[in-house]
N, C-alpha and C positions, 0 to 999 in steps of 0.2 A: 618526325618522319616525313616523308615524302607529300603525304594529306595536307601537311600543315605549310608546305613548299610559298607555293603561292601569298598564305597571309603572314609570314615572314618576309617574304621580299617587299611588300608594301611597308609591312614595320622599320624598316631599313630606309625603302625613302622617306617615310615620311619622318624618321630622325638620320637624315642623311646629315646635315649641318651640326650634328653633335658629332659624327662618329669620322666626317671627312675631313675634316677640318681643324681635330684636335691633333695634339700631341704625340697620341698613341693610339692610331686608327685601328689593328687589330685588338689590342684591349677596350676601346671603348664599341667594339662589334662585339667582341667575346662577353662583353657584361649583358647587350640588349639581348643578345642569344640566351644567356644565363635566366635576364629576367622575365623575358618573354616565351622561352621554350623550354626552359630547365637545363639546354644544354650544359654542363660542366664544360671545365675548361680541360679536361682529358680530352673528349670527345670532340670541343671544338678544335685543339690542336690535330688531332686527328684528321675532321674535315679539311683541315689547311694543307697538312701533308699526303691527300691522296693525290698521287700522281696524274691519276687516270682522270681523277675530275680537273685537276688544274690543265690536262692537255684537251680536255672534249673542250672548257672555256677558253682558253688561247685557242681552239679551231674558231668556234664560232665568232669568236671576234675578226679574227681575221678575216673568214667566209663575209660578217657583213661590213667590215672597212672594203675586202677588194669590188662591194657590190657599190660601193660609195656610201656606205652608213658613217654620219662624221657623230651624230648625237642620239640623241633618244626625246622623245618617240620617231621613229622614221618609217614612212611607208609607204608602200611598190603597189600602186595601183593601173595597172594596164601601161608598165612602163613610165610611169612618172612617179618623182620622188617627191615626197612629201615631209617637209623635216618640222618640228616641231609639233606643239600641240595647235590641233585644228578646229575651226569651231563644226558642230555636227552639221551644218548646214554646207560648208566643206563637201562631206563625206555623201549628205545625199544626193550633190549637182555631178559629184563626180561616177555615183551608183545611174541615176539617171542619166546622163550622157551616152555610158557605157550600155545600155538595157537596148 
């Protein structure tokens, strides 16, 4: 369910390289979902075939490609973009700056 949102999407990267890269990327998504949330594979096809949720993700991608999102992690701090991962010291020059 929706609770469990968050430490499924982490399960996912962090076996991104098994599931992106194989053969059969929704079967090897439909098993980590199997073995880490009990999903079935009724239920997971199900989540593939809702409409509503494949069109609210085709907005948000689109929303952050036309803001200039090219990758992940990216981020809009007082108009500047920031793409990749930063180190924390990064993030307090640029909290400081801005105060």
């Amino acid at each position: 369910g929706p609770e469990n949102a968050f430490e499924m999407i982490a399960i996912f990267f962090e076996r991104q390289r098994q599931w992106a890269f194989g053969a059969d990327p929704k079967t090897e998504i439909a098993a980590i979902a199997r073995q880490q949330a009990g999903i079935g594979r009724t239920d997971f096809d199900a989540c593939l075939a809702n409409a509503d949720l494949q069109n609210s993700l085709v907005s948000m991608v689109q929303q952050g490609q036309s803001e200039g999102v090219r990758g992940t992690p990216t981020f809009f701090i007082e108009g500047e973009v920031f793409v990749g991962e930063q180190p924390f010291e990064v993030f307090v020059e640029i909290i400081e700056d801005n105060m």
